[in-house]
Residue frames as a rotation matrix with the C-alpha (Angstrom) as fourth column:
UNK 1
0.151 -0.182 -0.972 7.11
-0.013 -0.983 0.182 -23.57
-0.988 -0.015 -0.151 -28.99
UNK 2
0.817 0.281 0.503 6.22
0.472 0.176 -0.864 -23.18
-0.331 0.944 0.011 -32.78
UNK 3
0.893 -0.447 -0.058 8.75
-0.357 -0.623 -0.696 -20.45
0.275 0.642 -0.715 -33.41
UNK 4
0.176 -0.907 0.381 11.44
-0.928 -0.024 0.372 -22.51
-0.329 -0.419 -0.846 -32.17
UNK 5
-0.097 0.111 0.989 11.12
0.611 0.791 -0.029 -25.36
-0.785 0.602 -0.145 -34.50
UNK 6
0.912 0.388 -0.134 10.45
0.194 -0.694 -0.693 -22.92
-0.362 0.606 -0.708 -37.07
UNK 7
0.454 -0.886 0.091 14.10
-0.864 -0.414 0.286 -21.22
-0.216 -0.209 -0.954 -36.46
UNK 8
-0.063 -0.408 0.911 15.28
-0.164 0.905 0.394 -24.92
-0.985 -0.124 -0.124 -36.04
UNK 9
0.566 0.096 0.819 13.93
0.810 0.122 -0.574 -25.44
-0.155 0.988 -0.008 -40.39
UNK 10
0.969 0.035 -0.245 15.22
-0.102 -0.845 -0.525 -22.68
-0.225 0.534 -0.815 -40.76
UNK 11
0.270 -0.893 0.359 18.48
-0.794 0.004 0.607 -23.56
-0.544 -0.449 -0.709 -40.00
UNK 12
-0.322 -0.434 0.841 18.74
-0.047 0.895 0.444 -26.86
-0.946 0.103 -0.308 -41.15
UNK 13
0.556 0.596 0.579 17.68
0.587 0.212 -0.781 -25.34
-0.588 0.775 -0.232 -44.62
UNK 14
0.929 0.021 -0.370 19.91
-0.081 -0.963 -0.256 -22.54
-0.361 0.268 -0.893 -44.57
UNK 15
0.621 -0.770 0.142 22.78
0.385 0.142 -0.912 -24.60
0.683 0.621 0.385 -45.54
UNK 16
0.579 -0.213 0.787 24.30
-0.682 -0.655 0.325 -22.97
0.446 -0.725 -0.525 -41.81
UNK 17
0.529 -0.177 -0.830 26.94
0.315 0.949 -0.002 -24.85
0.788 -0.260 0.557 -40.12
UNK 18
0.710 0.169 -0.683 28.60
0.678 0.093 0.729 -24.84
0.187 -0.981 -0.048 -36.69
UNK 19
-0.168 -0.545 -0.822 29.76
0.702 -0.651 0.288 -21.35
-0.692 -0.529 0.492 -35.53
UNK 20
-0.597 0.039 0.801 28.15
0.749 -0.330 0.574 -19.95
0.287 0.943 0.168 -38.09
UNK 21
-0.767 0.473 -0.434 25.99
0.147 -0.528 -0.836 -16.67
-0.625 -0.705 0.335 -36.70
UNK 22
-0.037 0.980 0.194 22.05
0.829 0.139 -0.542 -16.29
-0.558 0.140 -0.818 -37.21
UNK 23
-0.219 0.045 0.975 20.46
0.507 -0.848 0.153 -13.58
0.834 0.528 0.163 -39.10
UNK 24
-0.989 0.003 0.149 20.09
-0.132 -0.480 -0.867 -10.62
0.069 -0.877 0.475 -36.26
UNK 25
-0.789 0.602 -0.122 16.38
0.247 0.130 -0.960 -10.75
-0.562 -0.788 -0.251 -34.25
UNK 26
-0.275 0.629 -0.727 14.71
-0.752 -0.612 -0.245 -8.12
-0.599 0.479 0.642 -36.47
UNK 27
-0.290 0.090 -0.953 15.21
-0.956 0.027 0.293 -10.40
0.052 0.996 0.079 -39.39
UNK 28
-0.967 -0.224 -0.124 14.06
-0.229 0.973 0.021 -13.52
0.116 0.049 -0.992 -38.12
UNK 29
-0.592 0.794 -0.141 10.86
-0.004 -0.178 -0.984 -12.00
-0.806 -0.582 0.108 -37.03
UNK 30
-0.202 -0.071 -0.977 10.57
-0.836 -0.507 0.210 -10.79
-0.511 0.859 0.043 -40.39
UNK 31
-0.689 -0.475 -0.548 11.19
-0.721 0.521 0.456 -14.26
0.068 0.710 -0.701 -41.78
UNK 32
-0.876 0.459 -0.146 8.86
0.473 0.761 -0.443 -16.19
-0.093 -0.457 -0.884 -39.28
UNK 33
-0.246 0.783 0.572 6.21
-0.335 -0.622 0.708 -13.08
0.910 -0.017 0.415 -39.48
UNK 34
0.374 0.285 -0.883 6.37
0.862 0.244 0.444 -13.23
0.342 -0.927 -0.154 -35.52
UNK 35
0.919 0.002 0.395 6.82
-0.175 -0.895 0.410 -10.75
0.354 -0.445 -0.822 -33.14
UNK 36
0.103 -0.775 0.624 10.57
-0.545 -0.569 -0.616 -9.64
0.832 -0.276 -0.481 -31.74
UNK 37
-0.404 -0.267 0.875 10.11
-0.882 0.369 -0.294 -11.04
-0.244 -0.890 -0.384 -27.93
UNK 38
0.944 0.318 0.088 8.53
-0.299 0.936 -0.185 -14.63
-0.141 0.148 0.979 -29.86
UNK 39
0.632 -0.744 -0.218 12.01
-0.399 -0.070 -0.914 -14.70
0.665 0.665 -0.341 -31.23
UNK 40
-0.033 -0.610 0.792 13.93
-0.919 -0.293 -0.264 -13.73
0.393 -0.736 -0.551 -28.17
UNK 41
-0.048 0.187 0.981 12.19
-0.826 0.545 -0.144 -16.56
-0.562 -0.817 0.129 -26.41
UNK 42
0.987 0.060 -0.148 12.49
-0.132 0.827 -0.546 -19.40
0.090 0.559 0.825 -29.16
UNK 43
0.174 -0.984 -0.034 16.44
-0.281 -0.017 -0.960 -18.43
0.944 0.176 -0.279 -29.20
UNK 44
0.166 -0.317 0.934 16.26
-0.921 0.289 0.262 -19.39
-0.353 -0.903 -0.243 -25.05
UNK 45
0.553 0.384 0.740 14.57
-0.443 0.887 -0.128 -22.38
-0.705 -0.257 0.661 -25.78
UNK 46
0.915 -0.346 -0.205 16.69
-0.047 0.413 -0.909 -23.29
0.400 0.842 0.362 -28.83
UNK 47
-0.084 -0.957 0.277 19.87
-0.720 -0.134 -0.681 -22.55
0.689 -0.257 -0.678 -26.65
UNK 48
-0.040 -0.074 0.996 18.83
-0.953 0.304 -0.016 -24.31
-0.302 -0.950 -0.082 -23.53
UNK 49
0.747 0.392 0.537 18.41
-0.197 0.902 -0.384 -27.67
-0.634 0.181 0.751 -25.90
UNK 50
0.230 -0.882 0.412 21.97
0.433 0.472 0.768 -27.24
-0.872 0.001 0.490 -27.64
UNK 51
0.529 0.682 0.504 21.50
0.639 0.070 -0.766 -25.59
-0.558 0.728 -0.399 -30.59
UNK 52
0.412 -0.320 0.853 22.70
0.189 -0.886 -0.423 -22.36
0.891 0.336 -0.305 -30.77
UNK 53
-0.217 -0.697 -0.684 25.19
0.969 -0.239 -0.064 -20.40
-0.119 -0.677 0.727 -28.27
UNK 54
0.904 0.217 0.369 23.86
0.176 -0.974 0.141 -16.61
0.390 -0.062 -0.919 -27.42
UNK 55
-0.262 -0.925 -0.275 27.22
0.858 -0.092 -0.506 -14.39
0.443 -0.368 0.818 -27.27
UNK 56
0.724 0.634 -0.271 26.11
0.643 -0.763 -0.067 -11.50
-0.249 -0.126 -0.960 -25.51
UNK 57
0.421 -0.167 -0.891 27.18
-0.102 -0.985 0.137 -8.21
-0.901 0.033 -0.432 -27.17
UNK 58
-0.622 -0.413 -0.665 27.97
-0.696 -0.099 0.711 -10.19
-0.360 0.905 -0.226 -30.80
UNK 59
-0.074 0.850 -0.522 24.91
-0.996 -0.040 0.076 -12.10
0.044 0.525 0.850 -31.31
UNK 60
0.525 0.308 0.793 23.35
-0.246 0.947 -0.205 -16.03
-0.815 -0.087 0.573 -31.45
UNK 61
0.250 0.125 -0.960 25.15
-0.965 -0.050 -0.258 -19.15
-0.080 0.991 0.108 -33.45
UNK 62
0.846 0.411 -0.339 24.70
-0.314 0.899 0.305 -22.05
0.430 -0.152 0.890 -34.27
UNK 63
-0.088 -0.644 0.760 26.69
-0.938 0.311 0.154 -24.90
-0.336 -0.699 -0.631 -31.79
UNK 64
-0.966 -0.238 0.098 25.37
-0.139 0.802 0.581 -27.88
-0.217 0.548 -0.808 -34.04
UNK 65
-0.666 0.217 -0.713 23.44
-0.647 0.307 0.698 -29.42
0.370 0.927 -0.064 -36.75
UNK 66
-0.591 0.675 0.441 20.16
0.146 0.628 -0.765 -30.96
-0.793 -0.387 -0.470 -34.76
UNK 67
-0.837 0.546 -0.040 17.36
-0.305 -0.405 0.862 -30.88
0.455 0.734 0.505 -37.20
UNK 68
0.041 0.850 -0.524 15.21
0.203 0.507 0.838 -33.23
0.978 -0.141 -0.152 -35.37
UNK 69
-0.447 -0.109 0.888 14.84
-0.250 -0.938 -0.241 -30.88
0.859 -0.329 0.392 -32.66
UNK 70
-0.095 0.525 -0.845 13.78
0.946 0.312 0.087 -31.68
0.309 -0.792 -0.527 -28.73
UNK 71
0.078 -0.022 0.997 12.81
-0.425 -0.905 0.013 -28.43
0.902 -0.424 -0.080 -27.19
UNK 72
-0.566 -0.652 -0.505 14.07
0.474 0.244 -0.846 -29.09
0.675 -0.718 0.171 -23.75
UNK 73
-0.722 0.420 -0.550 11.40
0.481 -0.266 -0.835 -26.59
-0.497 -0.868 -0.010 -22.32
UNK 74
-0.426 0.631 0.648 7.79
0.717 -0.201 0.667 -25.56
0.551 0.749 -0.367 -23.51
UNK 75
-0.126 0.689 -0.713 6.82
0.917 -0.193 -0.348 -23.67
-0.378 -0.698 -0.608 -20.36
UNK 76
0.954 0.298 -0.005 5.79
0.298 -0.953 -0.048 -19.88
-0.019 0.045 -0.999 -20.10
UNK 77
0.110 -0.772 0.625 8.68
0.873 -0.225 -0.432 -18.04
0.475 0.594 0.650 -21.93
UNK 78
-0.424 -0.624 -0.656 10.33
0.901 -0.361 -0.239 -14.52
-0.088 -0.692 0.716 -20.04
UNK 79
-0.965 -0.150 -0.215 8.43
0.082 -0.951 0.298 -12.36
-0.249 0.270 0.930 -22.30
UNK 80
-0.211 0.977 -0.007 5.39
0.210 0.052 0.976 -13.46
0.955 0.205 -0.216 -22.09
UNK 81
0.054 0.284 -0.957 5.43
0.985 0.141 0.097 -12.81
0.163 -0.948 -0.272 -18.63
UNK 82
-0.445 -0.895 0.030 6.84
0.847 -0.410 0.338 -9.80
-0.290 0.175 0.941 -19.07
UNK 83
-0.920 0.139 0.366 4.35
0.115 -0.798 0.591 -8.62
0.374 0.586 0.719 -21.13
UNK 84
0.144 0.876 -0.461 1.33
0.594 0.296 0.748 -9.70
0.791 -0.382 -0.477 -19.11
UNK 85
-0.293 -0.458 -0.839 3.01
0.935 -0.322 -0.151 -7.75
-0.201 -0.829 0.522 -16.46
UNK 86
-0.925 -0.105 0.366 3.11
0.315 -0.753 0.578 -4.81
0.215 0.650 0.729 -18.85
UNK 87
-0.762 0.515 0.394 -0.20
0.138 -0.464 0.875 -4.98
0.633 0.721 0.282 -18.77
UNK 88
0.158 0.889 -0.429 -1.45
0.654 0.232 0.720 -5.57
0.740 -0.394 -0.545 -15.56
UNK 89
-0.351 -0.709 -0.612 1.25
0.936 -0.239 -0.260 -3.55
0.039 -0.664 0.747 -12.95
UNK 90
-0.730 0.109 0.674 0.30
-0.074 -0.994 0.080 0.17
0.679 0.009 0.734 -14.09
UNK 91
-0.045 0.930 0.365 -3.28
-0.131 -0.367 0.921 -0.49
0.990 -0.006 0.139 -13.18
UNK 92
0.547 0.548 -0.633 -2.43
0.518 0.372 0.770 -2.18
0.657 -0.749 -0.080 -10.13
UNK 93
-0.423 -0.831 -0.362 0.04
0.893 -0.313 -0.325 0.58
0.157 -0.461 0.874 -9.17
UNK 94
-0.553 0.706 0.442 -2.80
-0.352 -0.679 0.644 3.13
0.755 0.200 0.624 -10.01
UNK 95
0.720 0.678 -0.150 -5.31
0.064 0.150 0.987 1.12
0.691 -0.720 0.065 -7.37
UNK 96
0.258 -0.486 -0.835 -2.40
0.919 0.391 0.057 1.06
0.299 -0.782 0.547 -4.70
UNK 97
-0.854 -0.409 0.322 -1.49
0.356 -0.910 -0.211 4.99
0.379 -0.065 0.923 -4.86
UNK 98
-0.157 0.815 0.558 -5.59
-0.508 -0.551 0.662 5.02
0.847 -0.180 0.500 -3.84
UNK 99
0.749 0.590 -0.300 -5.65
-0.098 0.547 0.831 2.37
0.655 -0.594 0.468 -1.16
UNK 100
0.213 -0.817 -0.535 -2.46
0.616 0.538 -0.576 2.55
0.759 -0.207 0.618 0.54
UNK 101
0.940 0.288 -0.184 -2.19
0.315 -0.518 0.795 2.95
0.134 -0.805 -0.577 4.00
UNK 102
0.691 -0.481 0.540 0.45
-0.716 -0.555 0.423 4.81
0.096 -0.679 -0.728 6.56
UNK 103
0.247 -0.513 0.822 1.78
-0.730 0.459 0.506 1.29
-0.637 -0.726 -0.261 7.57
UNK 104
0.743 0.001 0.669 1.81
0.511 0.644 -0.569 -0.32
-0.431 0.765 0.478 4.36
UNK 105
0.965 -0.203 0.169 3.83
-0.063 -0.799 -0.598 2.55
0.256 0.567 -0.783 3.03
UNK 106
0.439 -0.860 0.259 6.43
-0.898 -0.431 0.090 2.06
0.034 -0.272 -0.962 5.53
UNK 107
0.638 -0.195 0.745 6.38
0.162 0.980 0.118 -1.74
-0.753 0.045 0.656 4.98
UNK 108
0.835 -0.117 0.538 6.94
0.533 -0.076 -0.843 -1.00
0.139 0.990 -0.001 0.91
UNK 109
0.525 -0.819 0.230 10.19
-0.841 -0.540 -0.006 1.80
0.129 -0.191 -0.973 2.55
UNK 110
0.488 -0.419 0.765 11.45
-0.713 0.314 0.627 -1.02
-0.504 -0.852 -0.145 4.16
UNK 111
0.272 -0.609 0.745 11.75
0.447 0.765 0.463 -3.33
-0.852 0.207 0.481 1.43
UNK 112
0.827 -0.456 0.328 12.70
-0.059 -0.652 -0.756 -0.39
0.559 0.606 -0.566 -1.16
UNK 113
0.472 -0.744 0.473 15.58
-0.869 -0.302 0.392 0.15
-0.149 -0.596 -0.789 1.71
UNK 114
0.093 -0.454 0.886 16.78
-0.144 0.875 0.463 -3.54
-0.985 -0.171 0.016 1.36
UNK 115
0.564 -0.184 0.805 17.04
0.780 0.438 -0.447 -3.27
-0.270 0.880 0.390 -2.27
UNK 116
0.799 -0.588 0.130 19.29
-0.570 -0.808 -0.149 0.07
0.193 0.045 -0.980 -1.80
UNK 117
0.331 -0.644 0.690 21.49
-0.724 0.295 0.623 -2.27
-0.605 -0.706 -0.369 0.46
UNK 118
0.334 0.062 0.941 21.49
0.375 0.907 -0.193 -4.93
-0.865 0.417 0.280 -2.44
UNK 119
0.509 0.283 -0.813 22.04
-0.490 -0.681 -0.544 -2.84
-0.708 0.675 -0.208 -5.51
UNK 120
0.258 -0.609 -0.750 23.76
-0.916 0.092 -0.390 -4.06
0.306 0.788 -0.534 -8.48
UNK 121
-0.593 -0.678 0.434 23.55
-0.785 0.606 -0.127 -7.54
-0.177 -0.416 -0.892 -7.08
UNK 122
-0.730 0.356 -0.584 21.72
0.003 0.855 0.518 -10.94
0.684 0.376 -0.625 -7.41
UNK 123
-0.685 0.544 -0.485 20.22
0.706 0.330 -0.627 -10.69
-0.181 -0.771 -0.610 -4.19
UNK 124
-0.811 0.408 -0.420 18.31
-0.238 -0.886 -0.399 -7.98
-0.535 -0.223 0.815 -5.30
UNK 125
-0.693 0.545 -0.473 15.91
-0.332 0.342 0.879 -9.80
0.641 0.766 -0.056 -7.57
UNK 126
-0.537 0.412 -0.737 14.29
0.604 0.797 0.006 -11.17
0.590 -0.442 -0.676 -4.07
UNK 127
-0.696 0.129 -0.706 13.84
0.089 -0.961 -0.263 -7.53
-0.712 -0.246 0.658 -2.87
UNK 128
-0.923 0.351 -0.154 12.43
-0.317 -0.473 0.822 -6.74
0.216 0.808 0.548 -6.57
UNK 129
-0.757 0.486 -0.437 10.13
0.583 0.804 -0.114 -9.71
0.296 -0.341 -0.892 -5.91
UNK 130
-0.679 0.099 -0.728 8.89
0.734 0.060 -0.676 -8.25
-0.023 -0.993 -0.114 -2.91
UNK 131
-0.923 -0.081 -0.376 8.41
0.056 -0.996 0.075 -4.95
-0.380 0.048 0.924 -3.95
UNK 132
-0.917 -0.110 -0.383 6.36
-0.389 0.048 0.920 -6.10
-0.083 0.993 -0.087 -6.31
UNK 133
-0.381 0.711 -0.591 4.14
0.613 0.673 0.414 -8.65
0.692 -0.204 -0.692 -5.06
UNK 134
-0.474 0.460 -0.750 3.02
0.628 -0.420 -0.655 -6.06
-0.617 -0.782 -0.090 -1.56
UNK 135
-0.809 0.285 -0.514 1.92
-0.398 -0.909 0.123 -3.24
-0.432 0.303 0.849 -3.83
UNK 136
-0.424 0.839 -0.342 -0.17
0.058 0.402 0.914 -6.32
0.904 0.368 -0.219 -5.90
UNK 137
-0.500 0.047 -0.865 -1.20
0.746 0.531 -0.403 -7.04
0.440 -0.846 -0.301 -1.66
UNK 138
-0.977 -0.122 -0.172 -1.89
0.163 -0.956 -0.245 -3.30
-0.134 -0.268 0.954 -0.87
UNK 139
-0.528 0.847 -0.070 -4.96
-0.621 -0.329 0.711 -3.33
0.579 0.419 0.699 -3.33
UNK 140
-0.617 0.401 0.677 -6.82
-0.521 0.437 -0.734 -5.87
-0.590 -0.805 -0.061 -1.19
UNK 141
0.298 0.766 -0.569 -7.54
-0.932 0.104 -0.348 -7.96
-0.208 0.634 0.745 -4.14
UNK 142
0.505 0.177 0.845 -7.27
-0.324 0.946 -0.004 -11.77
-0.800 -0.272 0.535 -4.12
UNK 143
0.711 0.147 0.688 -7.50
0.495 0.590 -0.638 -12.56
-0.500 0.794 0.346 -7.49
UNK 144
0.910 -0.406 0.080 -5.28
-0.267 -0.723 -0.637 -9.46
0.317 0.558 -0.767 -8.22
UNK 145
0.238 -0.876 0.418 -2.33
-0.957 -0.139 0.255 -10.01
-0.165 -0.461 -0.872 -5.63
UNK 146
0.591 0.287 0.754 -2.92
0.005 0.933 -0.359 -13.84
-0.806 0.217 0.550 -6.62
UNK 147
0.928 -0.109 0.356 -2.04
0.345 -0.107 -0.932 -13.34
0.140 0.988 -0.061 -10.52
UNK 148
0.650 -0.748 -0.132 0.94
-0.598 -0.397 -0.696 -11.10
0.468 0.532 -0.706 -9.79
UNK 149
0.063 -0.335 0.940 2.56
-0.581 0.754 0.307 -14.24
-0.811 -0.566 -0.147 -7.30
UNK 150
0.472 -0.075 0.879 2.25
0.308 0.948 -0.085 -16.35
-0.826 0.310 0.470 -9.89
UNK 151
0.967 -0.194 0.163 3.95
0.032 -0.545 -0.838 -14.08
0.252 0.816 -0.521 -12.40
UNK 152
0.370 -0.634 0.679 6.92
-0.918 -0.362 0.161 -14.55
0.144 -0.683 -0.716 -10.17
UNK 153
0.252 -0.062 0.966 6.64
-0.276 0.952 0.133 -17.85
-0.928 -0.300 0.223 -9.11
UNK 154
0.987 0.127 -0.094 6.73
-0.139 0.415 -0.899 -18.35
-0.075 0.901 0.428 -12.88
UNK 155
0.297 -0.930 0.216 10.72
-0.950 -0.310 -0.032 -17.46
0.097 -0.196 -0.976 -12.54
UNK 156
-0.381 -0.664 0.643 11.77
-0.807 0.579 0.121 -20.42
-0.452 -0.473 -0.756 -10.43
UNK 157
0.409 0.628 0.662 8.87
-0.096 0.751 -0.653 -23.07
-0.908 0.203 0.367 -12.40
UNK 158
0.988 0.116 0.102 9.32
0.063 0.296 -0.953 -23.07
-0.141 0.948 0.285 -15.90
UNK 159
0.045 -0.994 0.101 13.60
0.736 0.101 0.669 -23.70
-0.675 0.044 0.736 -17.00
UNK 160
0.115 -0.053 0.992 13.05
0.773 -0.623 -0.123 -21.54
0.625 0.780 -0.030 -20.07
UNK 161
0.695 0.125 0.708 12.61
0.042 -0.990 0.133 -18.13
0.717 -0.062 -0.694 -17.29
UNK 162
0.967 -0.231 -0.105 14.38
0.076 -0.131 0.988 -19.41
-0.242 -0.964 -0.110 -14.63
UNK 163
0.318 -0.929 0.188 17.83
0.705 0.365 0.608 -19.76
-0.633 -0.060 0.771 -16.77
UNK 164
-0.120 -0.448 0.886 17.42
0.530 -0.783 -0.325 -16.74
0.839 0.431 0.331 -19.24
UNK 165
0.726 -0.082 0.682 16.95
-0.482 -0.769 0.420 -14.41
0.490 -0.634 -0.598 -15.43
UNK 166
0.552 -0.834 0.011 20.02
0.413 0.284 0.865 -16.23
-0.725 -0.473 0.501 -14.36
UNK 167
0.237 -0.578 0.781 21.76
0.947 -0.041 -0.318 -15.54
0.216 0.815 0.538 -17.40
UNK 168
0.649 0.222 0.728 20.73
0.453 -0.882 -0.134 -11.88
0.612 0.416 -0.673 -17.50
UNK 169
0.964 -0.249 0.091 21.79
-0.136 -0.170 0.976 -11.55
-0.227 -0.953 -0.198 -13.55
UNK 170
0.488 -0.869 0.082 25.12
0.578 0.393 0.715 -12.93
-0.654 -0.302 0.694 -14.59
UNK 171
0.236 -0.183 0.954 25.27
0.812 -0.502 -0.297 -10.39
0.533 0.845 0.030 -17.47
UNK 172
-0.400 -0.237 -0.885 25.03
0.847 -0.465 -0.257 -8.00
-0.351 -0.853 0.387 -14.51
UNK 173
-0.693 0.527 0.492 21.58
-0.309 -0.833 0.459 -6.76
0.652 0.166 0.740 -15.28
UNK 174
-0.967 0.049 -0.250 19.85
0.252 0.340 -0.906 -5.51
0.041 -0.939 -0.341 -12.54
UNK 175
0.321 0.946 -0.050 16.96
0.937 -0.310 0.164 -4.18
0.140 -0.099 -0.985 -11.45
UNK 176
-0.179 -0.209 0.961 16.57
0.652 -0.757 -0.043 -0.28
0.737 0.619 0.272 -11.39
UNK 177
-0.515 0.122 -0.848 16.73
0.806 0.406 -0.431 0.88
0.291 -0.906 -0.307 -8.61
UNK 178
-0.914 0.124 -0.386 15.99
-0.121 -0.992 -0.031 4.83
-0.387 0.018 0.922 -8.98
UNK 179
-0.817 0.517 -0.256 13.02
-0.028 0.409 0.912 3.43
0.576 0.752 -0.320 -10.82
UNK 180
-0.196 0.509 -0.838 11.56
0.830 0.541 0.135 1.64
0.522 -0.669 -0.529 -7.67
UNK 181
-0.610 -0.078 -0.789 11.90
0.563 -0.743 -0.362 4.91
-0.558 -0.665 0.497 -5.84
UNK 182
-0.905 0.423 -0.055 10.10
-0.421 -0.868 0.264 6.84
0.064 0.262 0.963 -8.31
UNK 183
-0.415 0.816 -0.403 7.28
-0.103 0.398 0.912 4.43
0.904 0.420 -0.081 -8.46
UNK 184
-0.336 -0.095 -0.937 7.42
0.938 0.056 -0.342 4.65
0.085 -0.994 0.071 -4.26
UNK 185
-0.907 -0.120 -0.404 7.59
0.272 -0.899 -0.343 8.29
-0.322 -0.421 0.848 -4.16
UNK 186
-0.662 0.746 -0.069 3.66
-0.650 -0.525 0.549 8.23
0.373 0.408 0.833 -6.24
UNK 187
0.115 0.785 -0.609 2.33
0.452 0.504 0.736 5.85
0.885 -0.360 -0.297 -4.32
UNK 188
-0.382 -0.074 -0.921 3.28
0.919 -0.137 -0.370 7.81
-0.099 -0.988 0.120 -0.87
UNK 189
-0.756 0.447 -0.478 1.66
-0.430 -0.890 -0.153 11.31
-0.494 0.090 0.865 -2.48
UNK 190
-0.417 0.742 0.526 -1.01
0.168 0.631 -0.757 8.95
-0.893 -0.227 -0.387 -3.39
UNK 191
-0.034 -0.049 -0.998 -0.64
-0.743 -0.667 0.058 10.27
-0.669 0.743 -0.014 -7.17
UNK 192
0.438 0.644 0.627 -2.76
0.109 0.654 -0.749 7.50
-0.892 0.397 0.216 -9.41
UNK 193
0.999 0.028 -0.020 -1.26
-0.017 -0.132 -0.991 8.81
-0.031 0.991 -0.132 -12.76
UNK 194
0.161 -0.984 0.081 2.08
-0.972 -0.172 -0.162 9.20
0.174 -0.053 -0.983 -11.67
UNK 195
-0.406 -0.366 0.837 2.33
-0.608 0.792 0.052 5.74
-0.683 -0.488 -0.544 -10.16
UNK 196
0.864 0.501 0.051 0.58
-0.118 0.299 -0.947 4.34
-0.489 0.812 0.317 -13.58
UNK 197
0.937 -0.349 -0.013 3.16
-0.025 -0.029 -0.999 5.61
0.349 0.936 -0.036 -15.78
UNK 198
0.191 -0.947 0.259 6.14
-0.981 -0.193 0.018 4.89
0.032 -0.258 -0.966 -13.56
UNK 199
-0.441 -0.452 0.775 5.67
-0.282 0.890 0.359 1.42
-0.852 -0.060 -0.520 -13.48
UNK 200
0.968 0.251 0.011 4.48
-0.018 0.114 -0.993 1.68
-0.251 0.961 0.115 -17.11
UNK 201
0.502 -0.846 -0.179 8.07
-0.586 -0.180 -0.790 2.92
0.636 0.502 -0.586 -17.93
UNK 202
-0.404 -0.773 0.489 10.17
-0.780 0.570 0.258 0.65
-0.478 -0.277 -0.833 -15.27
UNK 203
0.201 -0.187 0.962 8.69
0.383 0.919 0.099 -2.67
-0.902 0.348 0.256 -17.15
UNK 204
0.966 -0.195 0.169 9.14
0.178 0.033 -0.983 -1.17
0.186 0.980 0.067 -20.59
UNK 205
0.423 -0.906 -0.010 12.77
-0.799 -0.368 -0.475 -0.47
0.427 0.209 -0.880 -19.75
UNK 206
-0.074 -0.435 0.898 12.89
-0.421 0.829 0.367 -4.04
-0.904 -0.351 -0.245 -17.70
UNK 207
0.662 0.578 0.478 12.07
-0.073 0.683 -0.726 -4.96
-0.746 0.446 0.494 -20.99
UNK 208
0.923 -0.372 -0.099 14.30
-0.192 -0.220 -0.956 -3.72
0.334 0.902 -0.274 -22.81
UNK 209
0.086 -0.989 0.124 17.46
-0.994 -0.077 0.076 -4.41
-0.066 -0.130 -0.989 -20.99
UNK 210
0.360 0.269 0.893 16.13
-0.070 0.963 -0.262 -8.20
-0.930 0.032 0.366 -20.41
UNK 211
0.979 0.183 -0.093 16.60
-0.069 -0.131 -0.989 -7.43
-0.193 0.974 -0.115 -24.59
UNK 212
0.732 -0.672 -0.116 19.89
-0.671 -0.740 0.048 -6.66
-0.118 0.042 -0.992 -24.50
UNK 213
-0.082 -0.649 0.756 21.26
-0.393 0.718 0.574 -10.10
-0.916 -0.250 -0.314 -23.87
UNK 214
0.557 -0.054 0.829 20.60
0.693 0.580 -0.428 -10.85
-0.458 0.813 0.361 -27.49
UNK 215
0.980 -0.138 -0.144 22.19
-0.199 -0.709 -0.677 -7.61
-0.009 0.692 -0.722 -28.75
């Protein structure tokens, strides 16, 4: 992970020393001329290897003086998944509002109901799952319902996603539920634009709260 070594020079140039706090997100992006979520995900990987200490709701700093940096985890990073999601979910929420049957519908109720019964809890993240992956399942596309499993599966594989969606969970961010329901209620009136832009907006707002743990 380049921008985490990066961050790392930075640091051990900046004359920074333990408990000292970073410059905020914006400006590191700025500094590195990366993008915001590159950041986000260099500051996991820079925490999860000792570095730095993320307080949530006063910001990232430093915990000690490593220059010669091990990154503890190179895998696929929360926001890259995230955003691959971004980009693939509308469309496949747009083919499911055309191919979804009666009995699929009341499958998708059933596990919308079990994430009512879960709310505002950990266990709901296995519910989210769910949701998630049947609607990829709905479209009757291999390669499609394939891809969004492994977007998932990524979670529990790589340490870098599986400890910042613990983290978050213990921040006591959840999933949305009122969300899921709206993106339910356009796939049962079989409404192709509506179900687009509802699960357009529930990842851009999973995205942003996921965010939040640096603010």
């Amino acid at each position: 992970m380049r921008a985490a070594t990066r961050i790392a020079e930075f640091i051990s140039k900046g004359n920074l020393k333990p408990g000292d706090k970073l410059p905020p997100e914006r400006n590191l992006a700025k500094i590195l001329n990366v993008s915001r979520p590159t950041v986000r995900e260099a500051i996991i990987a820079l925490e999860l290897s000792g570095l730095i200490e993320v307080k949530v709701g006063s910001g990232v700093y430093l915990k000690q003086n490593k220059p010669n940096l091990v990154l503890m985890d190179k895998g696929i990073g929360p926001f890259e998944v995230l955003e691959l999601r971004r980009i693939l979910e509308p469309e496949v929420a747009a083919l499911a509002a055309n191919r979804i049957t009666k009995t699929q519908l009341k499958r998708l109720e059933k596990i919308l109901s079990e994430m009512k019964n879960q709310n505002d809890t950990p266990a709901m993240q296995n519910s989210d799952k769910n949701f998630h992956v049947y609607i990829a399942e709905v479209v009757a596309n291999t390669a499609i319902s394939g891809t969004i499993r492994w977007l998932w599966e990524i979670r529990e594989r790589t340490e870098l996603t599986r400890v910042f969606h613990e983290r978050i969970l213990q921040e006591g961010i959840f999933p949305l539920l009122e969300q899921h329901e709206i993106i339910f209620s356009a796939l049962s009136v079989g409404d192709t634009d509506l179900a687009r832009q509802s699960m357009s907006d529930h990842l851009e707002s999973a995205t942003k709260n996921a965010s939040n743990y640096f603010t």
